[in-house]
Every structure is written in C-alpha cells, then in structure tokens.
N, C-alpha and C positions, 0 to 999 in steps of 0.2 A: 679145409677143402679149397682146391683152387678152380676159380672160374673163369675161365677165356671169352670175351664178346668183344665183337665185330661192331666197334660204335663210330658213329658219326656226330662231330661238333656242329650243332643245330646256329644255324644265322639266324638273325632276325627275320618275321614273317608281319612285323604291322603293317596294316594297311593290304593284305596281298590279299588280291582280292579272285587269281585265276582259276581256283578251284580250293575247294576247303580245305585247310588244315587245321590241325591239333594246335592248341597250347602248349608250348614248351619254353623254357626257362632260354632264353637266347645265350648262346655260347656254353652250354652245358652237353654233354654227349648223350646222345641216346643211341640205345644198343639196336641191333638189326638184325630181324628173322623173320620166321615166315607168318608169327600169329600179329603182327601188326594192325592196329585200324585201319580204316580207307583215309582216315583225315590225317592218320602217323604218316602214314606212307605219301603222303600227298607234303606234308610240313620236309620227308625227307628227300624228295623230288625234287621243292623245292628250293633245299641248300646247295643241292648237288648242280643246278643249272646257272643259282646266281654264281656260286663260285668259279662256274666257266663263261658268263656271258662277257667276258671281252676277248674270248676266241671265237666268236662268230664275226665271218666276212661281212662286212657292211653293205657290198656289193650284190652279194646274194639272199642276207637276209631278207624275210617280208619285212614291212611295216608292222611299226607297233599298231594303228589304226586299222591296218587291213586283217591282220590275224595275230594279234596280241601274243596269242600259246605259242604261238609259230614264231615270233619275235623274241620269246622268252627263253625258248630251249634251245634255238638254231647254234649258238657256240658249244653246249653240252652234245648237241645232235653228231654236230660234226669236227669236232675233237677226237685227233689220233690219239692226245695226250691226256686223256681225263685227269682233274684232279676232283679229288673229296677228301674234305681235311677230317680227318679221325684216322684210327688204326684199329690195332687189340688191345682191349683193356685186359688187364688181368688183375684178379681180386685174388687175395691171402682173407678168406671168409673167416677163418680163424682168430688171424691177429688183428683184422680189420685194413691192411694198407690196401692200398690199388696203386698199381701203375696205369698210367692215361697217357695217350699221344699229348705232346707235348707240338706249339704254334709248329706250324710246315711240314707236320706229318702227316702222309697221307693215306688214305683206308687203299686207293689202289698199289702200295707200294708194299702191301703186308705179307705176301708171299716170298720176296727177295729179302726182305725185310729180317722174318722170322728164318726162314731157311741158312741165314748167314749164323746165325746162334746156335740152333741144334744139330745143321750136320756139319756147318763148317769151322764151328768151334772158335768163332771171335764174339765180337759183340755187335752191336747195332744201335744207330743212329735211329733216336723214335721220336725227335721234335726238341726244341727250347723254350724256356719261358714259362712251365717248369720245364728239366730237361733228364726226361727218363730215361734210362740206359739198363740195357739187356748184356751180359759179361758170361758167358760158358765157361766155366771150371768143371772140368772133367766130365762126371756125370750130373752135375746140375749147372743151374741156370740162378746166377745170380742179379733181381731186379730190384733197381735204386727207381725209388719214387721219382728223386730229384738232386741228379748227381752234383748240380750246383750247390747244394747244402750240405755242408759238414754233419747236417744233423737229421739227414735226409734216415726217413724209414727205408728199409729194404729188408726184400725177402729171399729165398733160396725156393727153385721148386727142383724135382728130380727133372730130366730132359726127358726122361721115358711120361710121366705125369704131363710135362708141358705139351710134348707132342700131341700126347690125346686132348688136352687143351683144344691145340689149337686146330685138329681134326674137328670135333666139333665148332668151334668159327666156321669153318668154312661151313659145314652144316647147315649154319643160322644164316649164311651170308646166301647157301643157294634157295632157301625158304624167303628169305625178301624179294632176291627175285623173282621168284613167283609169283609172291604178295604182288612186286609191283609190276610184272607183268600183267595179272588180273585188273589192277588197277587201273591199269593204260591204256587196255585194251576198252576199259567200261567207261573210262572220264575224257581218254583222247586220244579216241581210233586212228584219226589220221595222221598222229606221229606215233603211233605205239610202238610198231617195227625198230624206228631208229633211236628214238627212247630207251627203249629197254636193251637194247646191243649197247648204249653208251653207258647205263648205269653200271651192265656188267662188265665193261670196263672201266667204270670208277671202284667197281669190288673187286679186280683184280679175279676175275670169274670167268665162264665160258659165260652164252647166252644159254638161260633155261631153254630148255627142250620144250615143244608144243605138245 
C-alpha cells in the first residue's frame, strides 16, 4: 500500500515558552491533518514561524517586550514567500521504504513540485542531504530514497495510484488548516486572520473557509 502525507520537519521547541507544545523528536517530520492536538498544532506553528522570522521588518515589528506573540510570528505574518521545510512523504507500507523531503525542501512548494511528475512527465527536485528524487516512466513513478547512494532503496508506484496519493495530502493539509485555524482563533485571536492566510501559504493551500 502506498501512503502519501503532507509533513513538516519539526525544529527545536526547548525552552518555547509562547504557548504549549507537544514533544517531538527535533528534526524528525511530523505528518499534518486535521485530527492533530492543540499542543501538535501549536509545536507546528511554531516551526513554521521560526523558520521565517528573519523576514520580518525590523522597522515594523512590535517588540519582543511589548507583544512577544506579535514579535514572534511578524515575519511568518508578512511573508509573500513562505517557507516550511517538509514536503510529501511517501511510504511503500509493503516493502517498508519512504521517501522524505530531503534539507531545502519545502512543504509550500509540493504542488509545482508533484505536478512536474505526474502530468509533466520529468522528475523533481525534493531536497539533499538525503537527496530524494521523484523520475516518471511512463505510467509510473519511480522514487529513489536517496539518489546520492548507489544502494539507495527505491520504489515504483502506478501515476494513477500516486495521484490519488497525493489527492488525499491535500485532504490532510486542508484539515490542519482548520485544526489550525481553530487553534488561532482560541490561543491568538488577535493574529489569527494573518496567521492562518500565512500558514496556508506555507501549505501551498487556499485559506480555509469560515
């Protein structure tokens, strides 16, 4: 069986102290949908904002002193460019391998990303360091764990199977939103608007609907 998910490479959270998060293993990926905790969704918040706070204007931000949460997410807020490092994972349940974004790949780029495979019939660039590679032959889709290795596992899925893959991702990515809509809305009202329009563009998503 193969499994498509929308994950995100979780940063470090010691010491964070602006609202709860989950434990997670720093630098390991956690998948993203809609039945998340308050404290998952809060740990993924907060990857999504460190990795953009040196696109916030200096000149505009508040203080860290005057409004911390507002100091914290002002370059995630107001970022054309969002970045969040993760992508689509894809599991072979059967033989056990998974492909993983590999460093500098990013979860908002998994649209253009995936779309260059299945209808355009080349391959895609999904990160280094390992460095996973997505190859279209014909009717399937051939993915290398980690093309850097000669002894790299790889699987074949059909392109009609991947598709619904990765129909479902999107699925899961518009159920985070939600998740973290509700969450924005109940932990930090007064950036929930621009919060949640940024995240959906770190998932390469519309804005949930109210």
């Amino acid at each position: 069986m193969i499994v498509v998910q929308p994950v995100l490479e979780i940063g470090t959270t010691d010491g964070f102290a602006l609202w709860p998060v989950a434990e997670w293993k720093p630098f390991t990926f956690m998948p993203l949908h809609g039945a998340l905790s308050a404290a998952e969704v809060g740990t993924a918040v907060t990857t999504v904002a460190a990795s953009n706070q040196w696109q916030a204007d200096d000149e505009t931000a508040p203080t860290r002193s005057v409004d911390p949460v507002g100091h914290f997410v002002r370059g995630l807020v107001d970022a054309e460019d969002v970045q969040a490092p993760g992508g689509l994972q894809v599991t072979d349940t059967a033989g056990g391998a998974a492909l993983r974004p590999g460093c500098c790949g990013g979860l908002e780029e998994w649209r253009g990303t995936w779309r260059d495979v299945l209808d355009g019939g080349g391959d895609a660039w999904l990160g280094h360091d390992p460095s996973p590679l997505a190859e279209r032959h014909g009717d399937a889709v051939r993915l290398t764990v980690d093309a850097g290795r000669d002894d790299s596992p790889a699987f074949e899925v059909a392109v009609d199977v991947l598709r619904r893959g990765v129909a479902g991702a999107e699925r899961d990515l518009a159920g985070f939103l939600g998740a973290a809509a509700h969450w924005a809305a109940v932990r930090l009202p007064e950036h929930a608007p621009g919060l949640v329009a940024a995240l959906a563009r770190a998932a390469g998503m519309p804005p949930p609907s109210r």
